[in-house]
N, C-alpha and C positions, 0 to 999 in steps of 0.2 A: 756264495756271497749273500745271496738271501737269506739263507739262514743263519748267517752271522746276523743281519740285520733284526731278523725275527727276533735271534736270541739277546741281542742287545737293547731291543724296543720293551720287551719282554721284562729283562734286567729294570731297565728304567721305573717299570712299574712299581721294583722295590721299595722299599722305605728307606731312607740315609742310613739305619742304623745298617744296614748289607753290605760293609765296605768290606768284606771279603771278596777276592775278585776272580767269584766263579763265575763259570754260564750257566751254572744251573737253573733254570727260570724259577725264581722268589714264586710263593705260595701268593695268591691275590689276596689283597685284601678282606675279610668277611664284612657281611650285613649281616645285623641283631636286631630282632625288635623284640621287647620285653611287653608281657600283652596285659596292663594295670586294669587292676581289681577296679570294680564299681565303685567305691570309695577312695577316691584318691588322697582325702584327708586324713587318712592312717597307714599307718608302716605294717608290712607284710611280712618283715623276719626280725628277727630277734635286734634289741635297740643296745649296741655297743658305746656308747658314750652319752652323754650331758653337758653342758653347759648353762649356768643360771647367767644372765645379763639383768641388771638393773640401770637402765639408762639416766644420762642423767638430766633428760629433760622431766618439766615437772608433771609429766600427764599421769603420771601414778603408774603407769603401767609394768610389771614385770616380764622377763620374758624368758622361755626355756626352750632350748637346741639343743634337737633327738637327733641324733645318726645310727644310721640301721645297715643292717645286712643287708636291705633290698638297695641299698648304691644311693639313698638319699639321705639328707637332712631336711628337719621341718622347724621352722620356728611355732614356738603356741604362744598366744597370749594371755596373761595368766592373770582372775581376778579370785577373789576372796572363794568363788562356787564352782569356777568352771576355768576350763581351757579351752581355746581355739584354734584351730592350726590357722594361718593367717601366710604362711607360705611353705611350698617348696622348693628344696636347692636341689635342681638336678643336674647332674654333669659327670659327676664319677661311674668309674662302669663296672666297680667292683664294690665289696662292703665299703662302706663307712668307718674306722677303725677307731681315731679319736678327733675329741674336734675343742679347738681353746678359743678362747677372745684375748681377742689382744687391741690396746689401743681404746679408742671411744666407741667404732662399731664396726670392727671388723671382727669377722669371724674368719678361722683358721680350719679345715680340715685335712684329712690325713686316709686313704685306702690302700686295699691293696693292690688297687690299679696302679702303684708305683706312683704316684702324685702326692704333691699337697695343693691345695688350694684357697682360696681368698674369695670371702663375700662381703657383701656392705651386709651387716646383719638387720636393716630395713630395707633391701631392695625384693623384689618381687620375688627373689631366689636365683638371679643371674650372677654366673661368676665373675669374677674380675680380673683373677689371673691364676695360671695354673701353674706350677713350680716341679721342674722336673729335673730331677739329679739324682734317686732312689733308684738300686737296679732291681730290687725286691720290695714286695708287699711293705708298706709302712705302718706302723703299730701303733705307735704311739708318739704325743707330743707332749711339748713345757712351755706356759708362757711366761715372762716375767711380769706381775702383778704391776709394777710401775714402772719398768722399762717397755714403753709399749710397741718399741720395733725390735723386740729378740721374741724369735718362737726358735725353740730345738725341735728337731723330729728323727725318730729310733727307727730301726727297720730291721728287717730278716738281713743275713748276711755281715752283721755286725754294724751297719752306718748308721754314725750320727752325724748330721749337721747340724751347726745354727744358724739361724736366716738372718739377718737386716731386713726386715719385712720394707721399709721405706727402702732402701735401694733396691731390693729387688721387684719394687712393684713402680719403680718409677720409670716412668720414657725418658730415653737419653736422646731418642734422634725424633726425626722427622715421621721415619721408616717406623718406628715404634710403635709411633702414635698412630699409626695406623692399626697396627695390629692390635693395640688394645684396645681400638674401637670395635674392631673387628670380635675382639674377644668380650666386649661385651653382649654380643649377641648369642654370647655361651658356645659358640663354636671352636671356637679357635685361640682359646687360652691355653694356650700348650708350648712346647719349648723353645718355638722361635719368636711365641709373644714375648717372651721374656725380651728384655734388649739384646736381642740377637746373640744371644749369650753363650758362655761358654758348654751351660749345661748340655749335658749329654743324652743323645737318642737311644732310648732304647729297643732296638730291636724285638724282634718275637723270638729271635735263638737267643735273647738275651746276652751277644755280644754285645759289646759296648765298644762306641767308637767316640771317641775325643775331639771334641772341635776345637781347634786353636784360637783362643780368650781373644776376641778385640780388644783393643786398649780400654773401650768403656764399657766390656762385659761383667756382669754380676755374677758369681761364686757363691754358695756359702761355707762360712768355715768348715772341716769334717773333722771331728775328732775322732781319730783313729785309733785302734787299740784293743777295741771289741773284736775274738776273733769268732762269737757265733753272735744269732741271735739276740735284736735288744727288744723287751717288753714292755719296758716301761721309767720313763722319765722324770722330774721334778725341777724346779728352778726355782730359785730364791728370787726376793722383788725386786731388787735390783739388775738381776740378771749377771751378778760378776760370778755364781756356783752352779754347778748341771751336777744333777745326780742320776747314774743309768744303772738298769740292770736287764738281766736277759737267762738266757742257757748257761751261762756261766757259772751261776750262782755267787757272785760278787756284787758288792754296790762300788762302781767306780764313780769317784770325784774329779770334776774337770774343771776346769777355766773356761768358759766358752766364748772367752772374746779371743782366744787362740788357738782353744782346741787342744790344748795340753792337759796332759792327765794331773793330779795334784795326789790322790790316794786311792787306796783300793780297801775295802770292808769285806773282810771273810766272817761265817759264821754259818748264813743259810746252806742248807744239802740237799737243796732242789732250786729250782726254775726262781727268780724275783720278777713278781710279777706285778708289783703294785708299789709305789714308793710316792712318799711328801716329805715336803722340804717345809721347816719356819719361816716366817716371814725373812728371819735374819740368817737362816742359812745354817744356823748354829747346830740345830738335830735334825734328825731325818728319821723316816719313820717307813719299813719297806714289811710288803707281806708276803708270802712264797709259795709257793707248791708244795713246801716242806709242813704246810699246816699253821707256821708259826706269824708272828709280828714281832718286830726285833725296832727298839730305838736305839740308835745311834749317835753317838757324843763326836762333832767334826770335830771339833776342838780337841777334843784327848784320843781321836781316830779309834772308836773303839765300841763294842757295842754295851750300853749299859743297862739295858734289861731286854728282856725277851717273853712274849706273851702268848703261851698257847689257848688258845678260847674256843678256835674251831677245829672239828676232826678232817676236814680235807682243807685244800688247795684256798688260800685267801688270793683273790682277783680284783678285787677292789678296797681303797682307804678314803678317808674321809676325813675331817678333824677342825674341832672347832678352830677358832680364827686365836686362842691363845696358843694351843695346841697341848690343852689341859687332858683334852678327850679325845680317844679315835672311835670312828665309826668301821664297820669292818665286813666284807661280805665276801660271797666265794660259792665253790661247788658244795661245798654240803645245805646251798639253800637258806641261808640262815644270815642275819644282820644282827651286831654285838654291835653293842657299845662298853668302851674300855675307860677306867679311868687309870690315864697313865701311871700318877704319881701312888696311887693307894693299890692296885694291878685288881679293884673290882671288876667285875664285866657281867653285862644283863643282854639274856636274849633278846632282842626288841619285837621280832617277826620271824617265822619261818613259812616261804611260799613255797610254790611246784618248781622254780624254775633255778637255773645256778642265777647267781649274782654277778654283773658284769660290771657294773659304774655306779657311781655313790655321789651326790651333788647336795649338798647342805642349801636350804632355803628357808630362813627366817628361821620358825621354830618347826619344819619340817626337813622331810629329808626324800628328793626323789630318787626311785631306786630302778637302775637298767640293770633286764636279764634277757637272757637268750628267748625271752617270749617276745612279740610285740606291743605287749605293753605296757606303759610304763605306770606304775605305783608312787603315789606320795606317802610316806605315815610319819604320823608325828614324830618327834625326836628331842623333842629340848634341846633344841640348837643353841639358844641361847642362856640358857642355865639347865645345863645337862644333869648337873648335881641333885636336880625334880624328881627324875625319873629313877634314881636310887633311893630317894626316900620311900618309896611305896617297898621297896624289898625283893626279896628274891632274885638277889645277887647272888654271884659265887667269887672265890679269889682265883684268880690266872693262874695257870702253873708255868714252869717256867721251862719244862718239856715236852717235847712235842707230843708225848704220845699218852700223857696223864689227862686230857679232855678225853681222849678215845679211851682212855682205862676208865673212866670217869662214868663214860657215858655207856661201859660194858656193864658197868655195874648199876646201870639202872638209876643215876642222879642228874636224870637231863634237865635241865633248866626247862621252865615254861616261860613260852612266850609272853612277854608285856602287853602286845596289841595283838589280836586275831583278825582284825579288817585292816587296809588301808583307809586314810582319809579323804584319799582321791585319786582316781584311776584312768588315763590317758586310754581307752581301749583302743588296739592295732586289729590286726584282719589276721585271721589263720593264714601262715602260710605255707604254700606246696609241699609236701614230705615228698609223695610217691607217684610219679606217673608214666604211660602207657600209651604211645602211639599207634593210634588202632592201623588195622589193612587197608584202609581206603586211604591214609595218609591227607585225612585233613581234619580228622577228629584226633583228640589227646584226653584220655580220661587221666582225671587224677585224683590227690586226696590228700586234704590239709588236716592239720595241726587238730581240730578238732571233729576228725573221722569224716568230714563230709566227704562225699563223692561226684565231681562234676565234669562234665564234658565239654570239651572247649573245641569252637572250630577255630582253626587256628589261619581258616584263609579271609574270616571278618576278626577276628580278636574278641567272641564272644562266648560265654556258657552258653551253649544250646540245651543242656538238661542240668537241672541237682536234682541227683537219686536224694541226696540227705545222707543221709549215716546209713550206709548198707556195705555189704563185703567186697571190698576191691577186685577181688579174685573173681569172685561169682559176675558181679560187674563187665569181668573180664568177657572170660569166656559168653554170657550171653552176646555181647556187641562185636564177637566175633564174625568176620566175613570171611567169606572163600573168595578175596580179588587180590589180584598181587600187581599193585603197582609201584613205581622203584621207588628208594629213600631219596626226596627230595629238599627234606629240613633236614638237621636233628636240634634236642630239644636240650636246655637243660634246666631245672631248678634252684640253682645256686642263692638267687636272692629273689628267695620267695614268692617268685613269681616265674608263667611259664617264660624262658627266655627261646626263641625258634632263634635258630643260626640257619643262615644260607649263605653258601659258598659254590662258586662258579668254578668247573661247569657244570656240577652233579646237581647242584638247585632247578635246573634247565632239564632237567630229564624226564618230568611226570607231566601228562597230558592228560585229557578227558574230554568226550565229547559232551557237545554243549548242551544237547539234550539231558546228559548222565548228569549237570550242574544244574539242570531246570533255568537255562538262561532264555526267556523270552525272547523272539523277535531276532535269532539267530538263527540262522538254519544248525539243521540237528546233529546233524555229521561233519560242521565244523568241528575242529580240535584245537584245545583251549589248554597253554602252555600255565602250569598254574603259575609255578614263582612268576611269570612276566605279569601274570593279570596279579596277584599279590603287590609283585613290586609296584604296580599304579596305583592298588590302591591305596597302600601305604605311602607314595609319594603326591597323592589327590592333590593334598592343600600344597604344597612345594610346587605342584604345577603352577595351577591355579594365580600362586603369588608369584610365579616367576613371569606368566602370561603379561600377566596387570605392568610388571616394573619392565620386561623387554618386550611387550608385542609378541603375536602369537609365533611369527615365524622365525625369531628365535627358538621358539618350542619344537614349530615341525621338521627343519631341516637339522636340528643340534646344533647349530653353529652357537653353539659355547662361548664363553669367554675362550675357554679352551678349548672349543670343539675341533678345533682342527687337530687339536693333540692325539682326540677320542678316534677323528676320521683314522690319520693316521695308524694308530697305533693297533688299534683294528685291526684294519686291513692286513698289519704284519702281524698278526693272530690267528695268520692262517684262516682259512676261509671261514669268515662270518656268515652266520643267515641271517637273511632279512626275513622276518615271521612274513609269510606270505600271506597269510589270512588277514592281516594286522591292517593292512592298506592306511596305517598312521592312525589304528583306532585310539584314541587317548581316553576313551569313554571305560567308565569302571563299571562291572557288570554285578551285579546284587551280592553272587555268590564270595565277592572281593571287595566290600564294602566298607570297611572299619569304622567303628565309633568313633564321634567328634565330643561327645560327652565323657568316656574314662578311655581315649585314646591313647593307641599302646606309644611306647617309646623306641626308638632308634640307637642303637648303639653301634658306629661304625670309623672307618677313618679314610683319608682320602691320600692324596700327593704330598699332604704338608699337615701340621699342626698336632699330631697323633691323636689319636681316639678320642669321640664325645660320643655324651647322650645325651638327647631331647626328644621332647616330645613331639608327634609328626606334626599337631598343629601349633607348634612352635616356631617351625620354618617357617625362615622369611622369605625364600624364594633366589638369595644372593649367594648359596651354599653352591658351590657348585665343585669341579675335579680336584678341589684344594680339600674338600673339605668328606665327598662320597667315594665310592669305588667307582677307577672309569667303568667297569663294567656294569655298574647298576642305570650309572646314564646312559651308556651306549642301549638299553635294554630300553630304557624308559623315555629317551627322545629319539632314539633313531630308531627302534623295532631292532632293533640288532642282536641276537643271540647268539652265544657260542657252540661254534660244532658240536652235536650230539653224540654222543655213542648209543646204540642197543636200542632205536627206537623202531626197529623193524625188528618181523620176526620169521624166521624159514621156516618154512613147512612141506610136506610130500601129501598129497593127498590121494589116497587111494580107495578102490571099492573095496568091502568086507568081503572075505572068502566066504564063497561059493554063492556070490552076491550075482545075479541075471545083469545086471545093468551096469556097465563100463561111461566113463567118458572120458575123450580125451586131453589129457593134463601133459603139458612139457616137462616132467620132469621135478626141481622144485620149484617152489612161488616163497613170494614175497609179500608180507602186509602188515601194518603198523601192528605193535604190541598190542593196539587198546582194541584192534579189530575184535567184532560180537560175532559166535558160529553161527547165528543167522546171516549173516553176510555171505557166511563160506556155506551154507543150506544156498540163500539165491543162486550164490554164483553156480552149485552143482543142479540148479534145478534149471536155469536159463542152457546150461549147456545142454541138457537132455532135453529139454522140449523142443531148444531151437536146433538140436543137434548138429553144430557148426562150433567150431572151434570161434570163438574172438580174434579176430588177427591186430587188433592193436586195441591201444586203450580208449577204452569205450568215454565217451562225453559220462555216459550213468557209472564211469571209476570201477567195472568190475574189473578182476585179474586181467593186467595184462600180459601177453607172452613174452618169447624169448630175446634178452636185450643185444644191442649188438656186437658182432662177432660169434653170434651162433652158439651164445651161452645159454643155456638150459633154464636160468634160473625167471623164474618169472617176476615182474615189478608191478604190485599192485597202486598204480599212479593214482592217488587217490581212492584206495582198494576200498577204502571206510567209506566214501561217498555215494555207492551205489543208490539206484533205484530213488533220488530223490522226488521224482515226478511223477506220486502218485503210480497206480498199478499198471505195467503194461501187458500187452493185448493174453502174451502167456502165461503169466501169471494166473488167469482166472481157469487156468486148466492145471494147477502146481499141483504134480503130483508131493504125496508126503515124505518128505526125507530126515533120515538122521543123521546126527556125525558122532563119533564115538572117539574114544584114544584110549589107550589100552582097555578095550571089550568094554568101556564104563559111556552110557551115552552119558551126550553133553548140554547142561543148559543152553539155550538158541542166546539167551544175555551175558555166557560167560565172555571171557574173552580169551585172546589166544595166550597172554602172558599169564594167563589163570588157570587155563587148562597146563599149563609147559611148568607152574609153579606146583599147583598141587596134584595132576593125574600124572602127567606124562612123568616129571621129576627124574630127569636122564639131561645130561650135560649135549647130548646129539641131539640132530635137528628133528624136529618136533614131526610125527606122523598121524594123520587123521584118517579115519575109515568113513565110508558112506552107503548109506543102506535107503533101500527105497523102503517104506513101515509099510506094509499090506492089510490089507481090510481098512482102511479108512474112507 
């Protein structure tokens, strides 16, 4: 019966999307913290979309919104000389994919954290609302230029919907209104902020389970029909035409005030991966994998020319506001301008990086690529027909592979401009990194060859080698300690992201000495994820102390803390860190920066996953919103059962060694244990030649536990001799300890000796020799 209970308290932990009705205990939730570069006013991976806003108040100001692979958007404000980032939107926990305006100021973005979401595009960078119905990465969106409550958005697996951004961003109840306050604190904009809505949870096995609609829940349309991937969207101003395309290699036409298909455009023989619509809906203008640009006649369903200009894959379009000219970019690195009606086209630029997004701005043009960052160059935006006068045009051909026969033959177009006019610069970010053996350093190596060492238990470069050889790097920072994998790391968005997941985060220890922690005794043992996790939750304490009183903090009584007692305790036997005695204090070595403090990426009982920054929290986050197990760790000292933190051993004297002592058999003593430990413990047994018959107050080996088992328990085996030298010591004779015939450093330790000498799956054997002549 208890462990029905266990496994059903267990169960509960899951997320909604789990309605499969196993016992299998659900995977807990993860903690992420993403560790931000020194400059938080630049983006760290490659910048996947744009959006230009010109507001229509009269302050003059322009304003341009970058979404990047590192999970942000940034607004900059934009004058005649310069840019300013002026905010960041953070909340997504995956790339940024595209992002629209819609309306007077709101902005629209789209990842592939499965989400779209909503900003006020002058608010500090808090989100408004998070929109969840996507069961795959989302790709791309459509807004309607004067319909300003339809945004469409594309996605892997073939979805599209279109929103009513005003129903779906408005409170129908009481209960709402709560959550949207709620979700202004950037937490909790997730799928039950919606009005309690139909939309759907998605799980981590990406099942998908179906909530039965309230009568005043919010949908959005789907147009179905896509049966792969969609890449890319467009919508007319009004919003009554959606143009998609994807893996399919079609431009499908649709209705999107029902979601019904109207026609399908064949021609392209690859991927569409970039498409615009007229103002009036009438042509369409789509670019493809196939190399080519194809315009489209809706009215005679059919395509009426076709434009090859570049030799690879076109990934973005552009086009003035008649739609006289496109603009055109893609992997071969290269930005065209096309004149539709006469099929001229002029290299404008070619940089290092592919071309992702294309944003027209007065008589400039800003350009996103896989680098971070972003480029303005001129363009004649507004009388394009300029920059043909100067010459060195060519005519379009009208197959795909006459640019590439073009360009074999040695008639590659020169560029118009060899500089940009203005340059947003981002931060190199992460390519390659390397968690070293001590497992709190992580070398790595960005985008422009640097080399730097990050500790990952404050969030800081501790060294830049600069541009030197990763590899060489390597191997110097090499150690011989083997302590267990307690993170792992990834570099996804360009920055290091550390995962910790329970209970394997709970496995690495170090004495506090080996941490240089002042003012601790030295043979304390220092669980690292727990002192991590304080210090990463400092200010979360801190503001929680201030709004409930400290002893809310010391006892956990939660909002939900009873849920945490609970739920615990049928978690099978909990440890209370013993050493902890409720220290809530952060110790140097777990200190994080309040200046380029890292980010949190995690999810709790409700609202599914956010990211913010730690000093973000307000302190009201609590089992709704974190893993019960990062509170149970962090207010109650509460740890989850360990595995593997002891280590067996037989200790024995070296053949044809004069000097025996008496040993039970095997022993017992934490992995981190130093073979100076196990040197005392064999030299107090010789000098005082007496077996220990229990555990000594100075923690050396204790003997056989009971029921007359062999195995010996060193009860605090690491605490030895803390009291200064005793009386025989000053007569120690010299001893060694060896494992297979190799002596041993006196600072290895045992899981070091057992990783790199011993390297045998059996319990671990040490020798001991008295060293003569000393």
């Amino acid at each position: 019966m208890l462990m029905q209970m266990r496994i059903s308290a267990m169960h509960r932990v899951g997320s909604a999307g789990n309605t499969n009705n196993s016992t299998r205990p659900r995977k807990e939730k993860r903690l992420t913290y993403v560790l931000n570069d020194a400059d938080d006013t630049k983006h760290c991976a490659g910048i996947n979309c744009l959006a230009v806003w010109k507001p229509t108040a009269p302050d003059g100001h322009d304003y341009l919104f970058t979404g990047s692979r590192d999970g942000t958007l940034k607004r900059w404000e934009l004058t005649e000389e310069a840019a300013t980032c002026s905010a960041t939107f953070e909340s997504h926990i995956d790339w940024v994919n595209d992002a629209v305006l819609a309306g007077d100021n709101t902005l629209v973005s789209c990842s592939s954290d499965t989400t779209l979401k909503t900003w006020n595009c002058l608010s500090d960078g808090t989100c408004t609302r998070t929109l969840r119905q996507h069961s795959d990465y989302v790709t791309c969106l459509a807004a309607a230029e004067k319909n300003s409550n339809v945004v469409a958005s594309g996605g892997l697996g073939g979805e599209v919907f279109v929103w009513d951004l005003e129903a779906a961003l408005t409170p129908v109840s009481k209960a709402s209104d709560a959550v949207e306050e709620d979700c202004s604190n950037g937490i909790n904009g997730s799928g039950n902020s919606l009005p309690i809505t139909s939309l759907r949870t998605i799980s981590s096995s990406n099942s998908i389970s179906l909530h039965p609609t309230p009568p005043h829940g919010y949908a959005p349309v789907a147009a179905k029909g896509h049966k792969e991937s969609v890449y890319a969207l467009a919508m007319n101003d009004s919003g009554t035409l959606l143009v998609s395309g994807g893996t399919e290699k079609v431009v499908r036409v649709w209705d999107p005030r029902t979601g019904s298909k109207t026609m399908k455009l064949r021609g392209h023989t690859d991927n569409i991966r970039a498409l615009l619509l007229d103002s009036t809906g009438r042509f369409c203008l789509s670019g493809s994998s196939d190399s080519m640009i194809r315009l489209w006649d809706l009215g005679q369903q059919r395509c009426v020319h076709s434009y090859a200009v570049h030799t690879d894959s076109v990934w973005a379009l552009a086009s003035t506001p008649t739609f006289s000219h496109v603009y055109s970019g893609g992997r071969d690195l290269s930005l065209y301008l096309t004149d539709l009606a006469t099929r001229e086209s002029l290299l404008l630029c070619t940089k290092e990086h592919p071309i992702l997004q294309l944003a027209l701005h007065d008589d400039g043009i800003w350009v996103a690529t896989t680098d971070s960052s972003v480029h303005r160059w001129p363009a004649e935006g507004r009388n394009p027909q300029k920059v043909f006068q100067r010459g060195g045009s060519f005519l379009a051909g009208n197959l795909s592979f006459s640019r590439a026969r073009a360009s074999l033959e040695g008639s590659i177009p020169v560029p118009v401009h060899k500089e940009p006019s203005y340059t947003i610069p981002g931060t190199p970010g992460i390519v390659q990194h390397e968690i070293l053996n001590n497992r709190r350093h992580v070398l790595t190596k960005d985008t422009a060859g640097s080399v730097k060492l990050w500790e990952i238990t404050r969030g800081v470069v501790v060294e830049d080698y600069g541009q030197v050889s990763f590899e060489e790097k390597k191997e110097e920072l090499f150690e011989m300690v083997s302590i267990p994998a307690w993170f792992t790391v990834d570099t996804r968005l360009g920055n290091l992201s550390v995962h910790l997941d329970t209970p394997q985060c709970f496995s690495a220890e170090m004495y506090s000495a080996d941490l240089g922690i002042i003012g601790k005794p030295e043979d304390d043992k220092v669980n690292l994820a727990r002192e991590t996790l304080k210090g990463l939750l400092a200010h979360w304490l801190t503001k929680r102390k201030q709004r409930f009183g400290s002893q809310s903090v010391a006892n956990g009584e939660v909002s939900s803390g009873k849920d945490i007692s609970a739920r615990s305790i049928s978690h099978s036997r909990m440890e209370v860190d013993g050493n902890a005695e409720n220290d809530s204090m952060v110790y140097p070595p777990f200190e994080f920066s309040t200046v380029s403090p890292p980010s949190i990426i995690t999810e709790g009982s409700q609202g599914g996953p956010w990211r913010k920054k730690i000093t973000d929290l307000d302190g009201t986050e609590d089992e709704k919103d974190f893993p019960w197990w990062c509170l149970d760790c962090v207010l109650n000292n509460r740890l989850p059962p360990r595995e593997n933190t002891k280590c067996s051993f037989y200790l024995q004297a070296c053949e044809g060694s004069t000097v025996q002592i008496l040993t039970q058999g095997k022993l017992s003593a934490p992995r981190i244990l130093r073979i100076h430990k196990v040197i005392n413990y064999v030299v107090e047994k010789m000098v005082l030649d007496k077996p220990t018959e229990s555990a000594n107050s100075d923690g050396t080996f204790a003997p056989g536990l009971p029921g007359g088992q062999s195995q010996h328990s060193a009860v605090g085996g690491d605490g030895s001799f803390r009291s200064g030298l005793k009386p025989w010591q000053k007569l120690k004779p010299s001893i060694e300890i060896l494992c297979n015939n190799q002596v041993l450093a006196p600072d290895m330790s045992l899981a070091t000796v057992r990783a790199y000498i011993w390297k045998k799956p059996e319990d671990l054997v040490l020798n001991y020799r008295v060293v003569q002549g000393r």
